[in-house]
C-alpha positions as CSV (number, residue, x, y, z in Angstrom):
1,X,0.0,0.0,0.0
2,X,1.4,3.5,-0.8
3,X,2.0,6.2,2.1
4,X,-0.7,8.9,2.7
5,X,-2.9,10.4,5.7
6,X,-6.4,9.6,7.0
7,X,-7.4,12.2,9.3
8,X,-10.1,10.7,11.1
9,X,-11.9,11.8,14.1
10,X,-13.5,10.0,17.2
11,X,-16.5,12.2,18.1
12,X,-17.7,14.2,20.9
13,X,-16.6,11.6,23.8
14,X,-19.8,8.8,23.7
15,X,-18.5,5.6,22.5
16,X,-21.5,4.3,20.5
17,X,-21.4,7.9,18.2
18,X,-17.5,7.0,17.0
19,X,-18.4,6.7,13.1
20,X,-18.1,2.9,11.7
21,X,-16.5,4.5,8.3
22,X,-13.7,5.2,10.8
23,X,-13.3,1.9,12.3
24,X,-13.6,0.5,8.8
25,X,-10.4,2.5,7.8
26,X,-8.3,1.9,11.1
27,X,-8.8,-1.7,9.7
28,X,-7.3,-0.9,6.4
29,X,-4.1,1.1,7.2
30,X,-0.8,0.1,8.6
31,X,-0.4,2.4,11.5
32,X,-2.7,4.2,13.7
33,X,-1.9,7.0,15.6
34,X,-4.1,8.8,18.5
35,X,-3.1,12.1,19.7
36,X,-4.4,11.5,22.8
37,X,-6.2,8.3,24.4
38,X,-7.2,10.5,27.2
39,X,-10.8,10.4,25.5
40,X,-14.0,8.2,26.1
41,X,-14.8,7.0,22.5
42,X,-10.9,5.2,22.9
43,X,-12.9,2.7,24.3
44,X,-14.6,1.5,21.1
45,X,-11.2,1.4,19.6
46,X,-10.4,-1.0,22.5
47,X,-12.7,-3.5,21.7
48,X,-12.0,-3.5,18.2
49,X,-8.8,-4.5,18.9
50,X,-6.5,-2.3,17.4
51,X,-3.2,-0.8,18.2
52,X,-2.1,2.2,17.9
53,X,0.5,5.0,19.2
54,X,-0.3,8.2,21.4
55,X,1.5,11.4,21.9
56,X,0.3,11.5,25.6
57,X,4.0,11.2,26.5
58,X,4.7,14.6,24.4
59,X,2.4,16.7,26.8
60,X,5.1,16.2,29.5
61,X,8.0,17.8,27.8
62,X,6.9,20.3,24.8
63,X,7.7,23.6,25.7
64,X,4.5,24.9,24.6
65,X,1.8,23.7,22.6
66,X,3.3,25.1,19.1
67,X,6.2,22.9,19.5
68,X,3.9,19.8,20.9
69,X,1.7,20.0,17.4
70,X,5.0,20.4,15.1
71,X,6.3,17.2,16.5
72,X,3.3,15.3,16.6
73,X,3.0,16.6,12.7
74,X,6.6,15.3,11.9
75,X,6.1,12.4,12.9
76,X,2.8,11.3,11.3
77,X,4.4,12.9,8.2
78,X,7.6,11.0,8.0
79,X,5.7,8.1,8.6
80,X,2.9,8.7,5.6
81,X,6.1,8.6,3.1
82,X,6.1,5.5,2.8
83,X,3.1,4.3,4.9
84,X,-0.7,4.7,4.5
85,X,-1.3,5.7,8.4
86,X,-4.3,6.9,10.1
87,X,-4.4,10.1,12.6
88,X,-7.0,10.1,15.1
89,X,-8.3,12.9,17.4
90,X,-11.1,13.6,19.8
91,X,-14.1,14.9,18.0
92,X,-14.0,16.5,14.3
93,X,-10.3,16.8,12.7
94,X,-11.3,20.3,11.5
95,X,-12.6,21.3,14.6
96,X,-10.1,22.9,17.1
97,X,-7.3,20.7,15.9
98,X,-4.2,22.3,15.3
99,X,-1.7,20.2,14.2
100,X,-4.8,18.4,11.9
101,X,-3.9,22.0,10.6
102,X,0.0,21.7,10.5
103,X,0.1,17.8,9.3
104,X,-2.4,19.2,5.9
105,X,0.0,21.5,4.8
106,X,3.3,19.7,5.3
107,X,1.5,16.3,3.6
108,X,0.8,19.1,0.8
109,X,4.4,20.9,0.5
110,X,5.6,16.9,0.6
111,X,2.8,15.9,-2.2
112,X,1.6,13.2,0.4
113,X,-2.2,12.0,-0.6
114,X,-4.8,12.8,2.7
115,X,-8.0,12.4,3.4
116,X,-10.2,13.7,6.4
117,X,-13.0,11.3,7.7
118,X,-16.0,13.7,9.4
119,X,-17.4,13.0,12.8
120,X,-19.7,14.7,15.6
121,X,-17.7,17.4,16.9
122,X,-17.8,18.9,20.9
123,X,-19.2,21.3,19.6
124,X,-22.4,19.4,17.9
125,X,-22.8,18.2,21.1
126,X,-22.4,21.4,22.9
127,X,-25.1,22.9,20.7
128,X,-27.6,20.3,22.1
129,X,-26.8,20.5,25.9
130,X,-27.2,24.2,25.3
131,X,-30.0,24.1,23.4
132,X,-28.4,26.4,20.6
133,X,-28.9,27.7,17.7
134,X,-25.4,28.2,16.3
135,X,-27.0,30.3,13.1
136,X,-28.5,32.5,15.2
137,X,-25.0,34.4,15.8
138,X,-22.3,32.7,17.8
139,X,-18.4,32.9,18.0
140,X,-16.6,29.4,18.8
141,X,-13.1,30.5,19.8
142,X,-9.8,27.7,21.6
143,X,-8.6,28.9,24.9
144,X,-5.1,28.3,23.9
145,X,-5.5,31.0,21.5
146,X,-8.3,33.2,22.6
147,X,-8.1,36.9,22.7
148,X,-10.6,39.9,23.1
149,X,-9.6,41.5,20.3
150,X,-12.3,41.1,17.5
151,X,-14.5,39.0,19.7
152,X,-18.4,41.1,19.7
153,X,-19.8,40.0,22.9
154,X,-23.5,40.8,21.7
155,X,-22.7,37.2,20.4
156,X,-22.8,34.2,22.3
157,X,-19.3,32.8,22.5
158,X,-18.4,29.3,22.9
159,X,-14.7,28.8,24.9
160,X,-13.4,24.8,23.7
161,X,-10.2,22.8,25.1
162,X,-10.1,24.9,28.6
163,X,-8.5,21.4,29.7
164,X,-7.1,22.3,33.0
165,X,-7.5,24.9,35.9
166,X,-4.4,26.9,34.5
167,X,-6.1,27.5,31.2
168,X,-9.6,27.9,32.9
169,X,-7.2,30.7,34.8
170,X,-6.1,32.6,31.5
171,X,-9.2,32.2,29.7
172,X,-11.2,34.1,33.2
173,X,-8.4,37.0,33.6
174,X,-9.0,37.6,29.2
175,X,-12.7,37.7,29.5
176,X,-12.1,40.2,32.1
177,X,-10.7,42.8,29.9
178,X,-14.8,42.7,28.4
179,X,-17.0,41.3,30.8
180,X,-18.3,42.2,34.3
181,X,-16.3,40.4,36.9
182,X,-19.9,38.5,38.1
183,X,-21.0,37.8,34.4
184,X,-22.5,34.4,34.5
185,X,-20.4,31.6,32.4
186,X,-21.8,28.2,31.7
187,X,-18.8,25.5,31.8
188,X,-19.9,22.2,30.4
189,X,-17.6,18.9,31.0
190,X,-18.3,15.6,28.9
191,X,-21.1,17.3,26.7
192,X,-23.0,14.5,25.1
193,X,-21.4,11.8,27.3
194,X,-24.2,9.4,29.0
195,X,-22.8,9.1,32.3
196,X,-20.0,12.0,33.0
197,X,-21.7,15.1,31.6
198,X,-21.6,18.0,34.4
199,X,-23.0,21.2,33.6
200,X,-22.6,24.3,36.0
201,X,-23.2,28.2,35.7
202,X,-20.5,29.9,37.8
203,X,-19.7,34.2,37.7
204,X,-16.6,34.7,35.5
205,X,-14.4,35.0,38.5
206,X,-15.0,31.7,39.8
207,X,-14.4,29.8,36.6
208,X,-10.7,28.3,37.3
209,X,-12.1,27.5,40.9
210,X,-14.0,24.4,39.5
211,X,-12.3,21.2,41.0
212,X,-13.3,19.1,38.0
213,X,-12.2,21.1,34.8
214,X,-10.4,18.5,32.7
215,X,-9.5,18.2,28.8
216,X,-13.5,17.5,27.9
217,X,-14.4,21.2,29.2
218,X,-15.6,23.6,27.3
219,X,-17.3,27.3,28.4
220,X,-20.0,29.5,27.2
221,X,-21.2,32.7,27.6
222,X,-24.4,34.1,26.3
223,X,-24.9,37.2,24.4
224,X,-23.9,40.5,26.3
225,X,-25.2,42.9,24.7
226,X,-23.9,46.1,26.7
227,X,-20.3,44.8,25.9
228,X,-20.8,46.0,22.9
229,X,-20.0,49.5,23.4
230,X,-16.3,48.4,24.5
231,X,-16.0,47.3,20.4
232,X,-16.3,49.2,17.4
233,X,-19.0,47.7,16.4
234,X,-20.7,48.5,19.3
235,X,-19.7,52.5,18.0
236,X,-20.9,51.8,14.7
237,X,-24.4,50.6,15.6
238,X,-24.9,53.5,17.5
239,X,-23.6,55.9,15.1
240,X,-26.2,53.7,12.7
241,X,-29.1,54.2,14.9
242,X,-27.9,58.2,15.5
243,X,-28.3,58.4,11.0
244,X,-31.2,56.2,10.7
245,X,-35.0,57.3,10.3
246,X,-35.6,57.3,14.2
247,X,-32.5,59.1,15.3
248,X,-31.1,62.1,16.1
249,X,-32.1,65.4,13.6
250,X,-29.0,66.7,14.1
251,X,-26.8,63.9,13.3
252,X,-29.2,63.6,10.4
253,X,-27.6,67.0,8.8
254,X,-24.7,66.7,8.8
255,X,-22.4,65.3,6.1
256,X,-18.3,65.2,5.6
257,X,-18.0,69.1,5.1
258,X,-20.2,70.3,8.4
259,X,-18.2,67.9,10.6
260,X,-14.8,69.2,9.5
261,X,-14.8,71.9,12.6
262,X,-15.2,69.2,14.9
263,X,-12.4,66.9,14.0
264,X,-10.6,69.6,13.9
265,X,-11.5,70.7,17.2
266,X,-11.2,66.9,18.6
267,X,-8.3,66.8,17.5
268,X,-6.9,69.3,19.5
269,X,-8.2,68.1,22.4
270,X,-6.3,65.4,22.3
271,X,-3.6,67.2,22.3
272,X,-4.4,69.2,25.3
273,X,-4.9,66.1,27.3
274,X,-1.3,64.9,26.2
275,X,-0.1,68.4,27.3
276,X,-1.7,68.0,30.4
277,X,-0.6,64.6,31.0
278,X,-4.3,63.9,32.1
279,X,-4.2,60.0,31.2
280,X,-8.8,59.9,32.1
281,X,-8.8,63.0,30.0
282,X,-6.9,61.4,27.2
283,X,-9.2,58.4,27.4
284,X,-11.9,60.1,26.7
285,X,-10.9,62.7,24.0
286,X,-9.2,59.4,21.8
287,X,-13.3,58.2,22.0
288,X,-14.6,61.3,20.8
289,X,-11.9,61.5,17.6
290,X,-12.7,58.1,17.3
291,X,-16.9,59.1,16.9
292,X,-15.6,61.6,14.0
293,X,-13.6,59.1,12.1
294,X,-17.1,56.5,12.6
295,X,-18.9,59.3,11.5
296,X,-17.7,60.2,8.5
297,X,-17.0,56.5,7.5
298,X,-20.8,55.7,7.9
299,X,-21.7,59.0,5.6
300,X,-19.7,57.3,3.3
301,X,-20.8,53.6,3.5
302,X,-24.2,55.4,3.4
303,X,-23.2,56.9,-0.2
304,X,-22.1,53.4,-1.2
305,X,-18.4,55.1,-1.3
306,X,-16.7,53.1,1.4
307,X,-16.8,51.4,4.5
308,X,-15.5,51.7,7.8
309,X,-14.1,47.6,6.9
310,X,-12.5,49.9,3.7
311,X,-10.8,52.2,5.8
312,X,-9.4,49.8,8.3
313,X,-8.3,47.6,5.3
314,X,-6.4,50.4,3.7
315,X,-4.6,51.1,6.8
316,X,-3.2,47.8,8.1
317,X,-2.3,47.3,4.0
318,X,-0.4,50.1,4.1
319,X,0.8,49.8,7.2
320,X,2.4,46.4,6.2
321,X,3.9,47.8,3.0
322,X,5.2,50.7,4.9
323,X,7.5,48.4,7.3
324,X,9.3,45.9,5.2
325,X,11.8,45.5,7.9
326,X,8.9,44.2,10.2
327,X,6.8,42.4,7.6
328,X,9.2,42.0,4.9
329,X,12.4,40.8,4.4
330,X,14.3,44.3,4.6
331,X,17.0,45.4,7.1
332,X,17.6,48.2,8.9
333,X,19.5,49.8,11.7
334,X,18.5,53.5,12.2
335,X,14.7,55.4,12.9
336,X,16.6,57.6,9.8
337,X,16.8,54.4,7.5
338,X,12.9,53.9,8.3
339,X,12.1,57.2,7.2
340,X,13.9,57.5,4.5
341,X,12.6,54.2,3.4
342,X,9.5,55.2,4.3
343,X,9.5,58.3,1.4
344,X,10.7,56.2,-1.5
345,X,8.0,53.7,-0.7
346,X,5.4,56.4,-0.6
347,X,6.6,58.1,-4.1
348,X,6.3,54.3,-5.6
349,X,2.8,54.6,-4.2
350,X,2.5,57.5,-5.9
351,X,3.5,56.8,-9.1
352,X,1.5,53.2,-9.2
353,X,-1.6,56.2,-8.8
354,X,-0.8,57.6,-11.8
355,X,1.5,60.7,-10.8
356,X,4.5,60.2,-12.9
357,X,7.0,62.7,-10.9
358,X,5.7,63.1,-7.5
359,X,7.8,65.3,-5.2
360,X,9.8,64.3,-1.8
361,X,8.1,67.0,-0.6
362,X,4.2,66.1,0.2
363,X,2.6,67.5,3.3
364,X,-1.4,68.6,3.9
365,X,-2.7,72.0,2.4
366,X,-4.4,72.4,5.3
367,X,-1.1,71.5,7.8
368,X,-0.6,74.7,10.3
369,X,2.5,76.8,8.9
370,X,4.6,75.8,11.7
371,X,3.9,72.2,11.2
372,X,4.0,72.4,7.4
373,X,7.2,74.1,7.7
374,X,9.3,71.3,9.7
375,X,7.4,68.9,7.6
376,X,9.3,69.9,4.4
377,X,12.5,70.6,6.0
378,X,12.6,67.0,7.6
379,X,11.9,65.7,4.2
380,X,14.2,66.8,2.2
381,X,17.1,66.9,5.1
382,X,16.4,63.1,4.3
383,X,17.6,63.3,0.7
384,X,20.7,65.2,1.9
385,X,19.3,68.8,1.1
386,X,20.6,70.3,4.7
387,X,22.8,72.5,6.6
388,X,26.3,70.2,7.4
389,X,26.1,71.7,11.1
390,X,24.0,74.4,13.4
391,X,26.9,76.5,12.1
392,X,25.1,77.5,8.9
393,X,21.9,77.5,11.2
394,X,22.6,80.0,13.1
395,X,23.8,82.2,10.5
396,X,20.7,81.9,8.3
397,X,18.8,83.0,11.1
398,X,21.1,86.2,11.5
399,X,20.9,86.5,7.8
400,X,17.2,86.8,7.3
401,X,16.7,88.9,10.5
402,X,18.6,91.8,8.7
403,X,17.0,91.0,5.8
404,X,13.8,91.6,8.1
405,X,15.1,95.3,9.3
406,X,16.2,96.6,6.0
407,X,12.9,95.7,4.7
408,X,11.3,97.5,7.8
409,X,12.5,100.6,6.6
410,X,10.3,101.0,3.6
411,X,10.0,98.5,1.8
412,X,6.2,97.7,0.5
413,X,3.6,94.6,2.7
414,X,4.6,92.2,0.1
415,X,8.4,92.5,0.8
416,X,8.1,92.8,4.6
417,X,5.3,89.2,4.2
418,X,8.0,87.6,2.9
419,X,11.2,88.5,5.0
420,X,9.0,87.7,8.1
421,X,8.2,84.2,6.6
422,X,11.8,83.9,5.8
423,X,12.4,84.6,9.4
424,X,10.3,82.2,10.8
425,X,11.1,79.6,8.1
426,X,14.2,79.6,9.6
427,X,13.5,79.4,12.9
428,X,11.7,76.3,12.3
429,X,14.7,74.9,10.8
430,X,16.7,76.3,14.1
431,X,14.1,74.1,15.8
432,X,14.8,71.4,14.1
433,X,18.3,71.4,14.7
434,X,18.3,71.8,18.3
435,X,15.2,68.8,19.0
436,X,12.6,71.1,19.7
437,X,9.1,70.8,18.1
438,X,8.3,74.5,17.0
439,X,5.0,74.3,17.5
440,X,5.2,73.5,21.8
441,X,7.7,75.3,21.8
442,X,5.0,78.3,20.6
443,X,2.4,76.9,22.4
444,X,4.4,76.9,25.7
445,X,5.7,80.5,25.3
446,X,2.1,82.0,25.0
447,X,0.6,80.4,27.6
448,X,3.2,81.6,29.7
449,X,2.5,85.4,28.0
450,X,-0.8,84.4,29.2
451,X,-0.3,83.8,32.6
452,X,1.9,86.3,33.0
453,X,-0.5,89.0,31.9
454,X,-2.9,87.5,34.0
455,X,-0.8,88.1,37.0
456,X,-0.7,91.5,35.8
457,X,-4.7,92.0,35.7
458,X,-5.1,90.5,38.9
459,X,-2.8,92.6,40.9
460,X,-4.4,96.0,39.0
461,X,-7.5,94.6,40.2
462,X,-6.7,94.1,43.8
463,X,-5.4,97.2,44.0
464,X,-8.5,98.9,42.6
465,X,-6.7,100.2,39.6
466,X,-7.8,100.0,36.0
467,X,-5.4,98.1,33.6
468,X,-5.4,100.6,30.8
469,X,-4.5,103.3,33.2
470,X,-1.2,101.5,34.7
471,X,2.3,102.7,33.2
472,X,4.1,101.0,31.2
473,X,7.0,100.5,33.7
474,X,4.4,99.8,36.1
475,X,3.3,96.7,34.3
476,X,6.7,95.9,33.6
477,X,7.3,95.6,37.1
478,X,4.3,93.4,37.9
479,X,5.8,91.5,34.6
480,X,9.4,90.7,36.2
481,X,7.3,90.1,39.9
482,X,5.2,87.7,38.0
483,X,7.8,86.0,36.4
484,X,9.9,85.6,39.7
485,X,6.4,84.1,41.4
486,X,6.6,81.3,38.4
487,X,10.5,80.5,38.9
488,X,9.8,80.1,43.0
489,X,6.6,77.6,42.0
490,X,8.7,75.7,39.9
């Protein structure tokens, strides 16, 4: 007989619902191999009198369960080269059976012939000590590889292979990044056995406290539909209900050109909350940026122009294109070689669009000046267009300050325009030079202006005195005493 694979399951765990067509096969091959016979339906196997191997020993010593399922896979495979062997596992082989998974696609890079032999999965039997209705919206996730990201939790979600107390452990303190600490969890041993099928509904915190969790456990939890709102699509349904015929009239309005203000204006509150290192504020003001960018994605889908799926799409392509060196093949060394990488690949992209000589230099029309300004300068410092040290700096600087003066002294509001841009072009690039964002370092000095004057305004007041009617040197005075009460705070 030439090599190949059956992949053949048992069934949920009852002896009498292990498929014939599978003992018919085990009768027909020249090696069986179980991966575990820790499993009620071994029993059948048992009186049929076969023989076979188990990894059981392999649980002892593998590292982890990656390198357990690549060994069990090796060997099954080295074996099918020249033998026509059988690999058996609890339940369905396509159901929560990784290396069923790893031993398919090395028998396909080694062009060995397989063949996978259906049977009642945990899960078919889960379904009926339930009483589900898996088409009526359900997520079936491992426990050795479960994670909240992506999960909605206005689903019902089905936990398999939480074989031990450890993993019952893991699984608890993951479900507590998205539900209540007392939500109730339904853990299920032996579903579908005759005699050894325990069912219990336990709060989430008490799951790994369960004396009798073993490899036939399994865990559901039903539908929570507040959970929602910790997902974007919990978001997105509500922006959905805020546009749709029973929502709000003022959401109603608006479309991508009346919401520009307010991303905008979100957007800068995020930066306040960075400024003000206010981590609760921060939380809060990411959520309502986040509400603009769901906003304007569900005007679009509503136009039949794209989807908030397009947009997040777009971004983690691009994202992976972006970073060869971290999804790729490429190597580099320096946050400089990144960059710089990062232009050429962006000009490609360019080009692939149809413009056939883009510039280095591409920055948002709508970028503040100061912004804009460091922008291009960083850009094309990265092609080598740049001053050799702070040196030549400095001296452009001086250079377009007396430019500045002589055009003070008469020249017209279109000279004097540009020698002040000049100016503060320069000082960007000053900026640049000596690691210090222009724009904060703006920001910083007029608030300080601010309080300053403040200071000022107060003390006229509690002196009874009217602002406008203070000297000059007077208010100069209350500057440096104000200035002096700042250095003392700090």
């Amino acid at each position: 007989m030439s090599g190949g694979i059956v992949i053949a399951g048992m069934g949920p765990g009852d002896p009498a619902q292990v498929p014939p067509a599978l003992m018919k096969i085990l009768q027909e091959v020249d090696r069986i191999f179980l991966r575990t016979e820790r499993h009620p339906a071994v029993s059948a196997l048992k009186e049929g009198g076969f023989k076979w191997q188990t990894f059981d020993a392999l649980y002892e010593h593998a590292r982890n369960f990656d390198e357990l399922y690549r060994q069990i896979a090796s060997v099954v495979i080295q074996e099918a080269s020249n033998l026509r062997v059988a690999y058996v596992v609890p339940g369905h082989p396509m159901v929560a059976e990784k290396s069923v998974t790893l031993i398919l696609e090395s028998a396909r890079q080694a062009g060995i012939d397989t063949r996978v032999v259906p049977a009642m999965s945990c899960l078919d039997a889960l379904y009926a000590t339930l009483k589900l209705d898996p088409t009526l919206g359900l997520t079936v996730v491992d426990a050795l590889t479960l994670n909240v990201d992506g999960l909605d939790p206005g689903l019902g979600l089905i936990i398999t292979q939480v074989y031990s107390q450890q993993v019952a452990s893991d699984t608890k303190l993951t479900l507590m990044e998205l539900y209540p600490d007392e939500y109730p969890v339904t853990v299920v041993r032996g579903a579908g056995l005759p005699e050894g099928e325990r069912v219990e509904i336990v709060p989430l915190y008490a799951l790994d406290r369960l004396p009798w969790i073993d490899h036939l456990t399994s865990v559901y939890l039903p539908p929570f539909i507040k959970g929602r709102e910790r997902t974007l699509a919990g978001l997105k349904e509500i922006m959905a209900r805020l546009r749709g015929k029973e929502g709000c009239p003022w959401d109603r309005e608006q479309d991508h050109h009346s919401l520009k203000r307010y991303l905008v204006e979100e957007t800068y509150e995020v930066l306040e909350a960075i400024e003000a290192a206010d981590m609760h504020k921060l939380c809060e003001e990411l959520g309502d940026l986040l509400l603009q960018i769901v906003f304007h994605a569900r005007l679009a889908e509503e136009r039949g122009d794209f989807t908030l799926a397009d947009c997040l799409e777009t971004i983690c392509t691009k994202m992976r294109r972006r970073h060869p060196h971290v999804f790729g093949t490429i190597s580099v060394n320096t946050s400089g070689e990144v960059l710089a990488r990062w232009d050429k690949i962006k000009m490609a992209e360019k080009q692939k669009d149809g413009l056939k000589t883009p510039s280095l230099l591409s920055v948002p029309r709508g970028l503040p000046a100061l912004l804009k300004a460091l922008k291009v300068q960083e850009q094309a410092a990265r092609v080598g267009f740049d001053w050799e040290d702070a040196a030549g700096v400095w001296s452009k600087v001086e250079e377009e300050l007396e430019e500045l003066r002589e055009a003070a002294k008469g020249a017209g509001a279109a000279e004097r325009t540009a020698e002040l841009g000049d100016v503060l072009f320069a000082l960007v690039n000053l900026a640049r030079w000596l690691g210090v964002e222009p724009e904060e370092a703006l920001q910083a000095s007029v608030a300080r202006f601010m309080e300053r004057f403040q200071y000022i305004e107060e003390k006229a007041r509690q002196k009874g005195l009217e602002l406008e009617k203070l000297s000059l040197a007077e208010m100069d005075n209350l500057w440096e005493e104000a200035k002096k009460v700042k250095e003392n705070k700090g």
